[in-house]
DRENDO-1510 file (C-alpha; in Angstrom, 1 decimal, always signed):
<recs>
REC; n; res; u; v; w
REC; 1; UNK; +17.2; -1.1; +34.2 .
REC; 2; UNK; +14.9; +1.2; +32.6 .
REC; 3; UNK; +14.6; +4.4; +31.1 .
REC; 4; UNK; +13.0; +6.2; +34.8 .
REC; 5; UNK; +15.4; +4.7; +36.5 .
REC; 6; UNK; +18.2; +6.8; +34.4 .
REC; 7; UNK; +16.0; +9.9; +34.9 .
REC; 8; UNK; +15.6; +9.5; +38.1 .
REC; 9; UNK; +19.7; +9.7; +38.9 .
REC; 10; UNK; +20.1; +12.4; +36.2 .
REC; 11; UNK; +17.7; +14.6; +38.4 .
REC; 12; UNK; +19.5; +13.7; +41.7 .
REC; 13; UNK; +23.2; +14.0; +40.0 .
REC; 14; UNK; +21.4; +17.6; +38.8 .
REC; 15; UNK; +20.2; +18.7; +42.2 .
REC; 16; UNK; +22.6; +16.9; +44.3 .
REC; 17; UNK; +19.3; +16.2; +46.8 .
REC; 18; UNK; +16.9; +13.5; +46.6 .
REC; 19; UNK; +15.2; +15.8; +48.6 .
REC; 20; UNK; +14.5; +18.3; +45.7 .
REC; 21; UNK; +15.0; +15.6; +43.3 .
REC; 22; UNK; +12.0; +14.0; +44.4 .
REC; 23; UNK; +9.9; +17.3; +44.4 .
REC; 24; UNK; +10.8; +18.0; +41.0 .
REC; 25; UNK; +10.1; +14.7; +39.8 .
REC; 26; UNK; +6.9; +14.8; +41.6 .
REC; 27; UNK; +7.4; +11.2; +43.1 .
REC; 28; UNK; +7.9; +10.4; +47.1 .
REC; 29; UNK; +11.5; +11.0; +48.6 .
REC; 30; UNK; +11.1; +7.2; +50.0 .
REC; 31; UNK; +10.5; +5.3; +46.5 .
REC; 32; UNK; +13.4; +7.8; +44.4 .
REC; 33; UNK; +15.5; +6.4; +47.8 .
REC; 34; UNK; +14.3; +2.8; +47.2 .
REC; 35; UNK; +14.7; +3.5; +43.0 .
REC; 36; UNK; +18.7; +4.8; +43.3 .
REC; 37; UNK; +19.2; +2.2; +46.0 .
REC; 38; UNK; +18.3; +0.0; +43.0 .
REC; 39; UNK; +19.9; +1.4; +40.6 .
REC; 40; UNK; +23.1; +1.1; +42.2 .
REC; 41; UNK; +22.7; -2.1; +43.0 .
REC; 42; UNK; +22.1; -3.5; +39.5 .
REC; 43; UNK; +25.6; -1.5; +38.4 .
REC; 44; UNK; +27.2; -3.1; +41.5 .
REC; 45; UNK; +29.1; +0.2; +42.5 .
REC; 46; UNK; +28.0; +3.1; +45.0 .
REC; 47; UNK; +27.0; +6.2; +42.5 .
REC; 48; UNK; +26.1; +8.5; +45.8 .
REC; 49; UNK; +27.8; +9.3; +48.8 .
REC; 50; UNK; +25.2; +10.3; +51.6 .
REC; 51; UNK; +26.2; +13.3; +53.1 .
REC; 52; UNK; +24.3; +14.9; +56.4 .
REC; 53; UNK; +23.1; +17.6; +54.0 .
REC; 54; UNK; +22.1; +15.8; +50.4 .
REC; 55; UNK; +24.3; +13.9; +48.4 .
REC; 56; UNK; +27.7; +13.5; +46.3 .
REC; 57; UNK; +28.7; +11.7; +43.3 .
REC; 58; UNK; +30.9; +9.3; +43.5 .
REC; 59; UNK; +34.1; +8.6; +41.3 .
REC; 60; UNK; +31.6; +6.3; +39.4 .
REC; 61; UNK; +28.7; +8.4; +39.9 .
REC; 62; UNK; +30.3; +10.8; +37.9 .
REC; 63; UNK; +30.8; +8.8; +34.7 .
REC; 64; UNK; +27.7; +7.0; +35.5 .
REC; 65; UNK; +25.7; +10.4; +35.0 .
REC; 66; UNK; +27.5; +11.5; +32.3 .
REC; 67; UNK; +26.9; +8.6; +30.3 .
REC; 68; UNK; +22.8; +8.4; +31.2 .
REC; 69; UNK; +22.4; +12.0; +30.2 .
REC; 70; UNK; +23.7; +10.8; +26.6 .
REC; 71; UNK; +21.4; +8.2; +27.0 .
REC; 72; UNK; +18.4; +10.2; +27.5 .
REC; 73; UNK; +19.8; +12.5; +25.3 .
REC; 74; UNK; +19.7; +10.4; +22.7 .
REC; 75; UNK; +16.7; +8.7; +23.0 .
REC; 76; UNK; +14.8; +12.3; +23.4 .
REC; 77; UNK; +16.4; +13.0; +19.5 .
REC; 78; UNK; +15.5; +9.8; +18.3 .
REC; 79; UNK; +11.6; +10.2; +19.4 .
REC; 80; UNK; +12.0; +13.5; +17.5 .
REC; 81; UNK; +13.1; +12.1; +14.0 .
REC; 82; UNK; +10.8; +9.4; +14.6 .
REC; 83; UNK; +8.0; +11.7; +14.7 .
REC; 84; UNK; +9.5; +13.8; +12.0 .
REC; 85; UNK; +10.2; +11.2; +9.8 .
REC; 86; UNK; +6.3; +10.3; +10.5 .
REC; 87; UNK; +5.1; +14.1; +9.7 .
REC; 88; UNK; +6.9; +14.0; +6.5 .
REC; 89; UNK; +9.5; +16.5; +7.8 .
REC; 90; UNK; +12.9; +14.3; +7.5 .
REC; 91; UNK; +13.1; +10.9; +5.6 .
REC; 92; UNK; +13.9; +10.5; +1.9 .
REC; 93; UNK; +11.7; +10.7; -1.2 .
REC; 94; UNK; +12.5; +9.0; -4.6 .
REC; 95; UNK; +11.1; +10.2; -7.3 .
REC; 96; UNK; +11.2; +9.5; -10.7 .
REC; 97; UNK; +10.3; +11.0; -14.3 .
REC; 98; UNK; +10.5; +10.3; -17.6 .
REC; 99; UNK; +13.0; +12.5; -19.6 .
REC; 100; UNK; +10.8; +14.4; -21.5 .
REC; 101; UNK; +8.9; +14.5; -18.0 .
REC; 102; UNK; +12.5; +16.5; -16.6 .
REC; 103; UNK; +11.8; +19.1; -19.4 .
REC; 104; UNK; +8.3; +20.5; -18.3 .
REC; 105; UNK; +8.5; +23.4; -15.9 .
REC; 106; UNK; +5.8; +21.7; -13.7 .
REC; 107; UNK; +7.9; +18.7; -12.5 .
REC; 108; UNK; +10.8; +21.1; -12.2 .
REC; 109; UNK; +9.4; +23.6; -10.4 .
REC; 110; UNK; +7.2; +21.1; -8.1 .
REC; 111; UNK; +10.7; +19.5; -7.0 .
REC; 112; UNK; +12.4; +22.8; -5.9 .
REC; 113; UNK; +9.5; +23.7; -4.0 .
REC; 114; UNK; +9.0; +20.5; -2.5 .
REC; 115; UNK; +12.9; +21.0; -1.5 .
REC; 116; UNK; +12.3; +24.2; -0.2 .
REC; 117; UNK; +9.4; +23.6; +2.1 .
REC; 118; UNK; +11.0; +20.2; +3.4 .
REC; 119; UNK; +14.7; +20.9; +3.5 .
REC; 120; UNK; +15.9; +17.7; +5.4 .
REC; 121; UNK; +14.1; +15.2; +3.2 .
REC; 122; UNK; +16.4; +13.8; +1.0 .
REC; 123; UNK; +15.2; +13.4; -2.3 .
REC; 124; UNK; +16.9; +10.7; -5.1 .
REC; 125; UNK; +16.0; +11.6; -8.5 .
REC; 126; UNK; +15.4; +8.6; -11.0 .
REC; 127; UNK; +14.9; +8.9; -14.8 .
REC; 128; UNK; +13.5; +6.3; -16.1 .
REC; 129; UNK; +11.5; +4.9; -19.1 .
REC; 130; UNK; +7.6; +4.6; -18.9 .
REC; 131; UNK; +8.1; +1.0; -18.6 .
REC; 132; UNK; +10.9; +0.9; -16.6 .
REC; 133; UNK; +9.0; +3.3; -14.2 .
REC; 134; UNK; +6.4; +0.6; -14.0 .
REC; 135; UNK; +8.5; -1.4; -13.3 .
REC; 136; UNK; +10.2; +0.5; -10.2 .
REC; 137; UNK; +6.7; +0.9; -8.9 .
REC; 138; UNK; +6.4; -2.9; -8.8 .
REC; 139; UNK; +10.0; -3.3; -6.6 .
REC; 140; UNK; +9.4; -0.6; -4.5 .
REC; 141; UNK; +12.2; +1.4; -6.2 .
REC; 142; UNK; +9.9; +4.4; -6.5 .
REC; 143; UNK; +7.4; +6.6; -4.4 .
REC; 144; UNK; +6.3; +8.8; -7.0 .
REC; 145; UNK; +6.7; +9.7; -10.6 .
REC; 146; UNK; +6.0; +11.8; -13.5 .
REC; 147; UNK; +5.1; +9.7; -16.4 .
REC; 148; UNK; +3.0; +9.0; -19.8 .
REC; 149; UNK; +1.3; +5.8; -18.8 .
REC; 150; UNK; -0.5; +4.0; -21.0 .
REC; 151; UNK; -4.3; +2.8; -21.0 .
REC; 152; UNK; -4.5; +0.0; -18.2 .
REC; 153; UNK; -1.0; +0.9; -16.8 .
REC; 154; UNK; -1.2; +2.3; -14.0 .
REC; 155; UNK; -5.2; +0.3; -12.7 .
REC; 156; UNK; -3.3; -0.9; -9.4 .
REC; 157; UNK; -1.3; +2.6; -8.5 .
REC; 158; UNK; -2.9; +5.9; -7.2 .
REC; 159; UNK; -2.2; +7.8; -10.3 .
REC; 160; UNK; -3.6; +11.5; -11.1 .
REC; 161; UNK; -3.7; +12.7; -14.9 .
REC; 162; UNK; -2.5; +16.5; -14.9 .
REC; 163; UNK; -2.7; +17.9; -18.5 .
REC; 164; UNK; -2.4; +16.8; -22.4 .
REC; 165; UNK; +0.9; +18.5; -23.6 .
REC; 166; UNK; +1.3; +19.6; -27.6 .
REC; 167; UNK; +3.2; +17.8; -29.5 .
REC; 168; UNK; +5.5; +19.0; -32.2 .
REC; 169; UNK; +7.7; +18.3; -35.1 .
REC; 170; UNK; +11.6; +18.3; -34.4 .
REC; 171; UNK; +13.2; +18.8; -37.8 .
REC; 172; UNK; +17.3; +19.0; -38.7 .
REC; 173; UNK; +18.1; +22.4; -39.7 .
REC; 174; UNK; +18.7; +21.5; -43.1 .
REC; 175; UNK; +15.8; +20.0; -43.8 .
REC; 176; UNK; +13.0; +21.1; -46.6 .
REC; 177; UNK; +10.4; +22.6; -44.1 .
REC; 178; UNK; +12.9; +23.9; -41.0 .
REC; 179; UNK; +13.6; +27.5; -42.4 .
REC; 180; UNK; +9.3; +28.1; -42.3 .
REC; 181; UNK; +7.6; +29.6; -39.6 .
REC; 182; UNK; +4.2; +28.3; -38.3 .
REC; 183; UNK; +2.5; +25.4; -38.0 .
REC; 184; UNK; +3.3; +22.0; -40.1 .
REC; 185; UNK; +0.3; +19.9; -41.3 .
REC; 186; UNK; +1.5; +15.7; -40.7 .
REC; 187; UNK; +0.0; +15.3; -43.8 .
REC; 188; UNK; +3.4; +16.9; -45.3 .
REC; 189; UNK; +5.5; +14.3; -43.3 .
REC; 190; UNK; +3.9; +11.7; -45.3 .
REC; 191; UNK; +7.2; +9.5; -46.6 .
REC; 192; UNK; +9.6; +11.3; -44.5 .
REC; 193; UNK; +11.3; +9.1; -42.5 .
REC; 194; UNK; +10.8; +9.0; -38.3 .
REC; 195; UNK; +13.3; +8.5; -35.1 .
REC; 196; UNK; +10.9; +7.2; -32.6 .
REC; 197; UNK; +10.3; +6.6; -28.8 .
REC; 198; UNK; +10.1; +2.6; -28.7 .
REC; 199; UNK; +6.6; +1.4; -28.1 .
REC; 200; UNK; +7.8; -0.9; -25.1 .
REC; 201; UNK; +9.3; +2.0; -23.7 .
REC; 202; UNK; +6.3; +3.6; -23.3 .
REC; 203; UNK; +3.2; +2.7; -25.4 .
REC; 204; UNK; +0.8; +5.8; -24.8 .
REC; 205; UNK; +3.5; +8.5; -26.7 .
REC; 206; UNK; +3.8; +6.0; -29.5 .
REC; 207; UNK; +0.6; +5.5; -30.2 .
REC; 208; UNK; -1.0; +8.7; -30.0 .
REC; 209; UNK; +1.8; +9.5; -32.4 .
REC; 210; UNK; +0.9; +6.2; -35.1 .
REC; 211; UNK; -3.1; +7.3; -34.9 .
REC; 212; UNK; -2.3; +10.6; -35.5 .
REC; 213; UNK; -0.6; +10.3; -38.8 .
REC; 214; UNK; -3.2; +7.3; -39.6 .
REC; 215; UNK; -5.3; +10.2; -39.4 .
REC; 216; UNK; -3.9; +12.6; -42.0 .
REC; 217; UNK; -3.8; +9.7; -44.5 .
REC; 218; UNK; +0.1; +8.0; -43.6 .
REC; 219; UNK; +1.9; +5.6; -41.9 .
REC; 220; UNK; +5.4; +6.7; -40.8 .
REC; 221; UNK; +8.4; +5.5; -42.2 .
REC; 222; UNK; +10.5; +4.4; -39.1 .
REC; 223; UNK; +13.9; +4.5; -40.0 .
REC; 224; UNK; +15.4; +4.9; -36.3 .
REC; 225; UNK; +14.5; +4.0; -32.5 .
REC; 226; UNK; +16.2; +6.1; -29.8 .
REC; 227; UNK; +15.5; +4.9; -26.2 .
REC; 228; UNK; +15.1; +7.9; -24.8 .
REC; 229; UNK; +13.1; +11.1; -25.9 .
REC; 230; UNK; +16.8; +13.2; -25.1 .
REC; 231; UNK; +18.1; +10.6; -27.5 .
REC; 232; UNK; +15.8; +11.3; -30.4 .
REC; 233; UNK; +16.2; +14.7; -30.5 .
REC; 234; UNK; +20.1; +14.4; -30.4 .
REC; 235; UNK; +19.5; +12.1; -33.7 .
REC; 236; UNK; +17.1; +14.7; -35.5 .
REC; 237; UNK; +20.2; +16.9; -35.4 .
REC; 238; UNK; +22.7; +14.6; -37.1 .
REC; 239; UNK; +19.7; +14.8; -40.4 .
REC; 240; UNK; +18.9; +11.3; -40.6 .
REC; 241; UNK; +15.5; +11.7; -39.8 .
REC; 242; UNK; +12.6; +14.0; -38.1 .
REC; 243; UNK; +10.4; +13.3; -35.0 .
REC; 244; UNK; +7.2; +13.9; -33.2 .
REC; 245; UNK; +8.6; +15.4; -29.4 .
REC; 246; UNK; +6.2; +17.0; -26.5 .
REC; 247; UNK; +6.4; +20.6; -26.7 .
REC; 248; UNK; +8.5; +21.1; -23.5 .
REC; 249; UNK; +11.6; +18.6; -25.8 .
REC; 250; UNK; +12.1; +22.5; -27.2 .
REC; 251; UNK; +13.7; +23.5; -24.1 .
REC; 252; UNK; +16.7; +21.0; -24.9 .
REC; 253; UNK; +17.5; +23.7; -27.7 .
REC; 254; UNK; +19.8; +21.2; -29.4 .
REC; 255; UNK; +22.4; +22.2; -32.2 .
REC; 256; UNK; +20.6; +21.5; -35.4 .
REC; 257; UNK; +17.4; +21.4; -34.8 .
REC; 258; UNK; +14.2; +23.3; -35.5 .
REC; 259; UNK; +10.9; +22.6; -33.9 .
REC; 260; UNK; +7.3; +23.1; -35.3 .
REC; 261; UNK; +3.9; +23.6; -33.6 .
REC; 262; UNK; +1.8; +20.8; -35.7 .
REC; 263; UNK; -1.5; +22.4; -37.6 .
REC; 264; UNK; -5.1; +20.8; -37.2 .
REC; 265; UNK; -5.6; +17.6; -35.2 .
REC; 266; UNK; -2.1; +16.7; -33.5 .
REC; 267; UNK; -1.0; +14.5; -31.0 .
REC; 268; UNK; -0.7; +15.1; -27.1 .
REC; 269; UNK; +1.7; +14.0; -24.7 .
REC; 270; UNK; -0.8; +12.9; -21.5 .
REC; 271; UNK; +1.4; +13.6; -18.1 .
REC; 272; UNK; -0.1; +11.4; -14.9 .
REC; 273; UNK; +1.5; +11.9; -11.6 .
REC; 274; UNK; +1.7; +8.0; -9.7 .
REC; 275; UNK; +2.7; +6.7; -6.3 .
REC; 276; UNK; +1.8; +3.9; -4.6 .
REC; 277; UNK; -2.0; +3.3; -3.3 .
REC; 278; UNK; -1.5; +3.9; +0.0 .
REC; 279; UNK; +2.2; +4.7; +1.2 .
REC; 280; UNK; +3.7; +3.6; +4.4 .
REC; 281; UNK; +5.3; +6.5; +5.0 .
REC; 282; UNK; +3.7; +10.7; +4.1 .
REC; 283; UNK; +6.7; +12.4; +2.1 .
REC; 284; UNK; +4.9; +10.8; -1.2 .
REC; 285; UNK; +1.3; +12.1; -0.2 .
REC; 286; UNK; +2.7; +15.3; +0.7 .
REC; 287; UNK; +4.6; +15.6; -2.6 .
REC; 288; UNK; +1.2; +14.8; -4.7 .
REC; 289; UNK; -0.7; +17.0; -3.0 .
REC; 290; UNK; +2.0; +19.8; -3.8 .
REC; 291; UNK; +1.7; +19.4; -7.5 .
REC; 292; UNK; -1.7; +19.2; -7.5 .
REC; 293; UNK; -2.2; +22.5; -5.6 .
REC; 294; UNK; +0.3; +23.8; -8.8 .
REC; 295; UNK; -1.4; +22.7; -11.0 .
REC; 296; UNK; -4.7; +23.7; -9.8 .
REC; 297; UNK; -3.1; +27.3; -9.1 .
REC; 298; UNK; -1.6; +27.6; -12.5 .
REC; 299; UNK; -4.8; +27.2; -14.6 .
REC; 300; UNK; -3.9; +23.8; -15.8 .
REC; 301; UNK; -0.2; +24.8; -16.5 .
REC; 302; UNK; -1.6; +27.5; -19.0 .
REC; 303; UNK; -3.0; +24.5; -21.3 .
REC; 304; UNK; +0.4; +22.7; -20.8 .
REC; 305; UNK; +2.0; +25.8; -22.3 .
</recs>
């Protein structure tokens, strides 16, 4: 039994004629005949009664059309998601960020539009670590991600850099240089002690943040590790310690603590969009190609505000 051969008794139970079954179908009255014949045969049970003027469904007939027309029915709706799912119109996306990633207005923003524009994609959010984003990329747990890869990282992905953001100091409220305004040189950080991103978290933040203060003349005191950038900033409040944050950290606007633009040669925080080479399926294209067109419209995100 094939899938004809349930349209072809739909269109007769419709019409109640083989006669204008046939015409509608475009096919010989003789073969759709020889096809229900068939058809009836294979379920074992008379479906039509032959009547001197068309036909009538039988008892069996009945149910039999009923259940061919959710047949069809369904089959018709799965060819539709099918070729949804392969436009990039339903499906699910998973994408994933770093946590100071979630704080910039670009990865934001580019995820409500993406959720406006394709409203039946469902789209699972991870936040991860640099590394552990890596690492997702590796086992297929990810399609695409906003992240601060390191040099090297990222050689075997499709990956996109999209801006340097500022970095800036994130003091406790009671500390020595929170009540000034303007920038702070690093050079006045020297013997102050540091909460800091691990580097095997993620080694490009850490490192722009070591050779900057190897370049005004120090080498930071560590005194804590947080695991996540959220993390650090929740420790500069409690006054053990300061930190170097991206700029977009600020939004947090934690109890406690003060932030600082950072005078003269300061760190960035690189941002790289990433997904696979060459996805299997297009919501990850799609979703690239969104944040690129924002970024491009936005002027390089007004020099990563």
């Amino acid at each position: 039994m094939e899938l004809r051969h349930l349209r072809y008794f739909v269109a007769v139970a419709d019409d109640l004629s083989i006669t204008r079954a046939a015409e509608r179908l475009n096919i010989a009255q003789p073969a759709l005949s020889h096809q229900i014949k068939s058809l009836e045969h294979e379920v074992g049970t008379a479906l039509l009664q032959r009547l001197s003027r068309g036909v009538a469904l039988t008892e069996p007939g009945r149910a039999f059309a009923d259940d061919a027309r959710a047949v069809l029915a369904a089959v018709d709706a799965a060819k539709i998601r099918a070729q949804r799912i392969a436009t990039g119109d339903v499906g699910q996306i998973r994408i994933g960020f770093t946590s100071s990633a979630s704080f910039h207005p670009l990865v934001t923003g580019a995820i409500r539009d993406y959720r406006r524009a394709y409203p039946d994609v469902q789209i699972e959010l991870l936040e991860e670590t640099t590394a552990s984003l890596l690492s997702a990329f590796r086992s297929g747990r990810v399609d695409v991600a906003f992240m601060r890869p390191g040099e090297g990282d990222v050689d075997d992905l499709w990956a996109r850099y999209l801006f340097d953001e500022p970095m800036v100091v994130a003091l406790p409220a009671t500390h020595r240089l929170a009540a000034e305004a303007g920038p702070v040189g690093l050079a006045e950080l020297s013997g102050e002690g540091f909460i800091v991103y691990p580097r095997h978290n993620g080694r490009a933040l850490y490192d722009g943040i070591m050779a900057a203060c190897a370049a005004a003349g120090f080498s930071p005191l560590i005194t804590q590790n947080a695991p996540q950038l959220a993390s650090v900033v929740n420790l500069v409040a409690t006054g053990i310690a300061l930190a170097i944050v991206p700029r977009s950290m600020a939004r947090l606007a934690t109890e406690g603590v003060r932030y600082r633009p950072i005078a003269g040669p300061a760190p960035v925080a690189p941002m790289t969009l990433v997904r696979q080479p060459a996805p299997e399926m297009p919501h990850a294209r799609i979703f690239t190609d969104l944040v690129l067109a924002r970024v491009r419209g936005e002027g390089e995100i007004d020099a990563a505000r």
